[in-house]
DRENFI-709834 format. One record per residue: x, y negated, z negated of N, C-alpha, C in turn; residue number from 1. Coordinates in nm, 2 decimals, m for minus. Layout:
N
n_X / n_Y / n_Z / ca_X / ca_Y / ca_Z / c_X / c_Y / c_Z / k
X / Y / Z / X / Y / Z / X / Y / Z / NUM
...
***
This chain:
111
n_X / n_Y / n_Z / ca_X / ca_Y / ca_Z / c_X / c_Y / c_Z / k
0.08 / 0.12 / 0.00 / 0.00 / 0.00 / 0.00 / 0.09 / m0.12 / 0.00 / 1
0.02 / m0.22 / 0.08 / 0.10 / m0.35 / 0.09 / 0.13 / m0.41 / m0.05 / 2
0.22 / m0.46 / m0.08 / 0.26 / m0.50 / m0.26 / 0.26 / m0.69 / m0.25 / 3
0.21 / m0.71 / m0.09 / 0.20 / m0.90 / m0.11 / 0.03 / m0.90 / m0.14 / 4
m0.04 / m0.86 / m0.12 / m0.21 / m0.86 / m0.09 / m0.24 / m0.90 / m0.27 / 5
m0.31 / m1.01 / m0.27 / m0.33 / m1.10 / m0.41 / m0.50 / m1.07 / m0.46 / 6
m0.57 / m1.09 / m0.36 / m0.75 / m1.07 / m0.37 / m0.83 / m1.06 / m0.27 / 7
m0.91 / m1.07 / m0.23 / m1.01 / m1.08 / m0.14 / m1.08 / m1.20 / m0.13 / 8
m1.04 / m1.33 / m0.19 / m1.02 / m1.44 / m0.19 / m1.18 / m1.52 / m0.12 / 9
m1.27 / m1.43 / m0.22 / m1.42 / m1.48 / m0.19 / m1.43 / m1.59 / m0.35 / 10
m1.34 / m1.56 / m0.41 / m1.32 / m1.65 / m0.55 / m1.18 / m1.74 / m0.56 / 11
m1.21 / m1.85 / m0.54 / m1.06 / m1.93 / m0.59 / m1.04 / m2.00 / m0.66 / 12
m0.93 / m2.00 / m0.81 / m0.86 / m2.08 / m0.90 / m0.90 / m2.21 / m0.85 / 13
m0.92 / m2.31 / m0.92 / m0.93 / m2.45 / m0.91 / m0.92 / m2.48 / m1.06 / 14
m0.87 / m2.63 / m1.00 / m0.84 / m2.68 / m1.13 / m0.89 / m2.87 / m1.09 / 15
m0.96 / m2.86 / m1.15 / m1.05 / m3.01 / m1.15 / m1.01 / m3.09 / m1.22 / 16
m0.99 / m3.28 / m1.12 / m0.95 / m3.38 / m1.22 / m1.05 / m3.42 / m1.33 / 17
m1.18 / m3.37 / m1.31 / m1.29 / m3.39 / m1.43 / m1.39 / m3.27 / m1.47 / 18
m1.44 / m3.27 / m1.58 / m1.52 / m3.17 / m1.59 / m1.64 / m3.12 / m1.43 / 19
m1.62 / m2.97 / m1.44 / m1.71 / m2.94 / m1.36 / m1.82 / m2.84 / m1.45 / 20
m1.97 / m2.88 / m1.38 / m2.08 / m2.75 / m1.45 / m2.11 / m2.63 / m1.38 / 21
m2.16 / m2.53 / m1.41 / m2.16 / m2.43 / m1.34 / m2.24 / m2.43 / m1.25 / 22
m2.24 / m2.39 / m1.12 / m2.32 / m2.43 / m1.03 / m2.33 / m2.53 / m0.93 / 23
m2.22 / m2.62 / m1.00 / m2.20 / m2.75 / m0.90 / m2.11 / m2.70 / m0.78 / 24
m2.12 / m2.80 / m0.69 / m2.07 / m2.77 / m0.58 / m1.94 / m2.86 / m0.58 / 25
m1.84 / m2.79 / m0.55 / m1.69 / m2.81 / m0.53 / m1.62 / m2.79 / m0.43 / 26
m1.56 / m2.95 / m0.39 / m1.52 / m3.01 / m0.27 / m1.35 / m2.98 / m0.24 / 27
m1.30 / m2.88 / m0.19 / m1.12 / m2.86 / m0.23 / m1.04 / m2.90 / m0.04 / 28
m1.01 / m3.01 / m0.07 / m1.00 / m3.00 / 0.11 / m1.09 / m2.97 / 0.20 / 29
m1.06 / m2.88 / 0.30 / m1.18 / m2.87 / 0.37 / m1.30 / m2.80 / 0.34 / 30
m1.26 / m2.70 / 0.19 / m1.34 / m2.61 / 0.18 / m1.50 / m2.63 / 0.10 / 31
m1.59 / m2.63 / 0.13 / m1.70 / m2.56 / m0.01 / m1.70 / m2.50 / m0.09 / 32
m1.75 / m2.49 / m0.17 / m1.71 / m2.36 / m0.31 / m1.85 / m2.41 / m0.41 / 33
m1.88 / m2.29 / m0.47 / m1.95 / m2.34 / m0.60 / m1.90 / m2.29 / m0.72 / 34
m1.90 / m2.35 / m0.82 / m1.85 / m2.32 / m1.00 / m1.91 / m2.21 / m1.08 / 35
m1.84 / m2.10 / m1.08 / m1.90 / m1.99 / m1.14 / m1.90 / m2.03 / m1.29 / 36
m1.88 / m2.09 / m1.31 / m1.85 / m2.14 / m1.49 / m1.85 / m2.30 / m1.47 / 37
m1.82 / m2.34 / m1.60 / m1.84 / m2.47 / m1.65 / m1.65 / m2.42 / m1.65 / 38
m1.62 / m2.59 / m1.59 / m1.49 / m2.59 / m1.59 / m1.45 / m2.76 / m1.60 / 39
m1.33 / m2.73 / m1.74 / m1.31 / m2.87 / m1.79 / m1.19 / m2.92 / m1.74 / 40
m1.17 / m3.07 / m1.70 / m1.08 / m3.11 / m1.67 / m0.97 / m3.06 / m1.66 / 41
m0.88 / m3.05 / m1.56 / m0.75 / m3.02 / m1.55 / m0.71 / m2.90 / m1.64 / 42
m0.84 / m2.81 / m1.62 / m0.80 / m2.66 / m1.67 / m0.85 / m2.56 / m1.57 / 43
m0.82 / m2.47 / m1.56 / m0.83 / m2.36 / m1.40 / m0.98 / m2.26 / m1.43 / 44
m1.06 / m2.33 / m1.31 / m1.17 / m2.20 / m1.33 / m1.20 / m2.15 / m1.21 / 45
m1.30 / m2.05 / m1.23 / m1.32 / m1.99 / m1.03 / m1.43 / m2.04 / m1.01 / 46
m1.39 / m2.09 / m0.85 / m1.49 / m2.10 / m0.72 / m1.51 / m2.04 / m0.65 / 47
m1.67 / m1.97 / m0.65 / m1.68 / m1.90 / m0.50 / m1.71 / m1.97 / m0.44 / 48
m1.60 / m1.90 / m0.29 / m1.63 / m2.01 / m0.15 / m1.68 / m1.93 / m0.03 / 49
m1.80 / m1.84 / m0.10 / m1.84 / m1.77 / 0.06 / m2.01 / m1.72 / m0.02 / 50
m2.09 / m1.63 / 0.04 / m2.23 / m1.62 / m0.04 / m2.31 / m1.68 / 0.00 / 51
m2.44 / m1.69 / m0.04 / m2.56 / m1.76 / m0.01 / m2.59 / m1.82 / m0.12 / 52
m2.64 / m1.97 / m0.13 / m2.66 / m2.09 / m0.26 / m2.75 / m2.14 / m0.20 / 53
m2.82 / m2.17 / m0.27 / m2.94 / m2.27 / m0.27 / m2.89 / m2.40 / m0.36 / 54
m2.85 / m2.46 / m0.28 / m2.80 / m2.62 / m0.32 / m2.91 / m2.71 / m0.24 / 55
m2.89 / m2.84 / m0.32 / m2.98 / m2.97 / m0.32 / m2.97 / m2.99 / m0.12 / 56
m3.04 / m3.07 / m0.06 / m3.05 / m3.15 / 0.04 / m3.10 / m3.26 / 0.07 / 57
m3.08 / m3.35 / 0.15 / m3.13 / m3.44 / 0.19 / m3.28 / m3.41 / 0.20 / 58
m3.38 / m3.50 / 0.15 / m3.48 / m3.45 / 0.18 / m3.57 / m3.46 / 0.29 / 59
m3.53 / m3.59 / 0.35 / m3.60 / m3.62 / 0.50 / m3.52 / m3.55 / 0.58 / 60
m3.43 / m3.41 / 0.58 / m3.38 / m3.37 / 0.67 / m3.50 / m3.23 / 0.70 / 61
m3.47 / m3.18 / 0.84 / m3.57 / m3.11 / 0.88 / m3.44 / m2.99 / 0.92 / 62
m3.43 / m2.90 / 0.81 / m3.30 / m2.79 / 0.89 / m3.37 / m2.69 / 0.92 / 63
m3.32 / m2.65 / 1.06 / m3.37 / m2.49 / 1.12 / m3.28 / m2.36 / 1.08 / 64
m3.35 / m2.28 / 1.05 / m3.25 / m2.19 / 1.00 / m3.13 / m2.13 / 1.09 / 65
m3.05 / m2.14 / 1.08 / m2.87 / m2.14 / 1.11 / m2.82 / m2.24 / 1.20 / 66
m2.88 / m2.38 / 1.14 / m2.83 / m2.53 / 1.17 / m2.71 / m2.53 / 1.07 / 67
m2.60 / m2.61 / 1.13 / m2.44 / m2.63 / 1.03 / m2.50 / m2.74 / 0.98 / 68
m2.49 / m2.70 / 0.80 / m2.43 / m2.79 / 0.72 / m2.40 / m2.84 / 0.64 / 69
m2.33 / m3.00 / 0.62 / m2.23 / m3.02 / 0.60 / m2.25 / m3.10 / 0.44 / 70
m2.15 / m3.08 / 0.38 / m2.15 / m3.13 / 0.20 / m2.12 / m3.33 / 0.24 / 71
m2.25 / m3.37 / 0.14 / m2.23 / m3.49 / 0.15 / m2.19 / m3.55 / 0.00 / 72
m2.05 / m3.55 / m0.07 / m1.99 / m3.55 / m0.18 / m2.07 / m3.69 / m0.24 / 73
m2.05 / m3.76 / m0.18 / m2.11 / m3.92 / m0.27 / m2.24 / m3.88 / m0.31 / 74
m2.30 / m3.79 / m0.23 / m2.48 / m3.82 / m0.26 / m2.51 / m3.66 / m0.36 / 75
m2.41 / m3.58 / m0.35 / m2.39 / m3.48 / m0.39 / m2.58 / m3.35 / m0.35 / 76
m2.52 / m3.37 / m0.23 / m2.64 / m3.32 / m0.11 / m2.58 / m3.24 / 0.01 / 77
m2.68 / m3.13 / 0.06 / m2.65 / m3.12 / 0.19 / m2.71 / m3.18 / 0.28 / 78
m2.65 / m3.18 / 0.40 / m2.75 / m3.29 / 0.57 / m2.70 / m3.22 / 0.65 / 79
m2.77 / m3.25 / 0.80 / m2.77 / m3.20 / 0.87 / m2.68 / m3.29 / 0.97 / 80
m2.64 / m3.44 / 0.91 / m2.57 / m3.54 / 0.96 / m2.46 / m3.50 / 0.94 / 81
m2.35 / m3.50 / 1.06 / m2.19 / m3.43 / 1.02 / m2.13 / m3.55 / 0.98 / 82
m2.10 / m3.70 / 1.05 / m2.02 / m3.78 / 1.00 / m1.89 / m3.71 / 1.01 / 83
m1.80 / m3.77 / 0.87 / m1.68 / m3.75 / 0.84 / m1.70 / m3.61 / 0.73 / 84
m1.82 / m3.57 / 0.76 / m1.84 / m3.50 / 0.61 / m1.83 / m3.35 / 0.62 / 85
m1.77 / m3.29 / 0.52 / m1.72 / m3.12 / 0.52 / m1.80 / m3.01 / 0.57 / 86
m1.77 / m2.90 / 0.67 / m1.85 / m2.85 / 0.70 / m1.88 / m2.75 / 0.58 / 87
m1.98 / m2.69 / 0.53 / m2.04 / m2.66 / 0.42 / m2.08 / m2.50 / 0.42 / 88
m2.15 / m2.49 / 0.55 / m2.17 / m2.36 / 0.58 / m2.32 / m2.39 / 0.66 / 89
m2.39 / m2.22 / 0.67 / m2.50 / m2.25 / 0.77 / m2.63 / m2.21 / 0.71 / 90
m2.75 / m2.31 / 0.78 / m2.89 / m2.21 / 0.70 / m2.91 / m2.14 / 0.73 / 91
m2.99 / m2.01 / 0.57 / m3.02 / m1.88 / 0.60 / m3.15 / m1.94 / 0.57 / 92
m3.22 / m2.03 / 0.52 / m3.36 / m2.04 / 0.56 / m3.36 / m2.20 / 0.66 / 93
m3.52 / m2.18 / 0.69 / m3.53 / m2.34 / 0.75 / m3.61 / m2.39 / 0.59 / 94
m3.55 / m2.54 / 0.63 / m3.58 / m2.65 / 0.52 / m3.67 / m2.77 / 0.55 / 95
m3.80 / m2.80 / 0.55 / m3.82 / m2.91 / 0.63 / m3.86 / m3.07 / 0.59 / 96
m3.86 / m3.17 / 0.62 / m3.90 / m3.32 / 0.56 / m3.98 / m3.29 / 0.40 / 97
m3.91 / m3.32 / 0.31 / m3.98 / m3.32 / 0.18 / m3.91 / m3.20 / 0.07 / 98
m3.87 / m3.10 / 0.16 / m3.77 / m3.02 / 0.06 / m3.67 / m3.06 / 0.00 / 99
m3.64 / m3.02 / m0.11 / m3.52 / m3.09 / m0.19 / m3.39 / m2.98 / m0.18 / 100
m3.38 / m2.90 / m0.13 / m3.31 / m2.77 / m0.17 / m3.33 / m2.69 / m0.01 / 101
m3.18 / m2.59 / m0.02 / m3.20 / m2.52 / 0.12 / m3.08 / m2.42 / 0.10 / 102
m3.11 / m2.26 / 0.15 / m3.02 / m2.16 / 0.11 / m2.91 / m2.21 / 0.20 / 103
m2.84 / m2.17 / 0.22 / m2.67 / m2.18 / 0.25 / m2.59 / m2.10 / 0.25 / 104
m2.54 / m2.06 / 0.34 / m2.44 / m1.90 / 0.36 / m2.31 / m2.04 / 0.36 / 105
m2.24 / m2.00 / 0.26 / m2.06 / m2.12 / 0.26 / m2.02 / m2.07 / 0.36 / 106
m1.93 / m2.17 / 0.43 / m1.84 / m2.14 / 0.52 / m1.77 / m1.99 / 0.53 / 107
m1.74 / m1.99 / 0.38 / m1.62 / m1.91 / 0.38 / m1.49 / m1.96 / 0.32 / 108
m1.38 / m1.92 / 0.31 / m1.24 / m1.93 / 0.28 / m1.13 / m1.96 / 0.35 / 109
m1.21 / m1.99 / 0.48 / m1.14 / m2.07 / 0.60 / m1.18 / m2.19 / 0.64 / 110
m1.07 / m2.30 / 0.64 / m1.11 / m2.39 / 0.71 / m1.18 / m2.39 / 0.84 / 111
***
């Protein structure tokens, strides 16, 4: 067996400049991730960065199911607007004007 192989790297170490809660969504470079734990300041907790979540959205957005998209950090939402903004992953349901929430398959572990 190969002796470099570390994980399966569906969970990654992070270490936050401020408290994170569990469930929030965490922004690491290009990637998505959500907080399997409550994780405090500048101490190491895991992120899954792959899975299906039901995280917040834009509500006047109208998503069809397996529309990309993308994490909007300031508003701490998903949209269907890319902008400059992270791609997030894709819908596994449709979401439509007035929903607050929408499942989400994460990108994954790749940029």
């Amino acid at each position: 067996m190969a002796k470099n192989y570390i994980q399966p790297g569906e969970v990654w170490d992070h270490t936050p400049g401020s408290n994170v809660s569990a469930g929030s969504v965490v922004l690491m470079g290009e990637v998505v991730g959500v907080a399997l734990a409550d994780i405090t300041a500048n101490q190491t907790g895991p992120v899954q960065v792959s899975g299906v979540w039901e995280l917040p959205k834009l509500s006047t957005d109208v998503v069809t199911q397996g529309a990309t998209l993308y994490w909007d950090a300031a508003n701490t939402r998903l949209t269907v607007t890319a902008g400059s903004l992270k791609v997030a992953g894709a819908a596994v349901t449709a979401a439509g004007s007035g929903a607050t929430s929408v499942r989400v398959k994460l990108r994954g572990n790749c940029a």
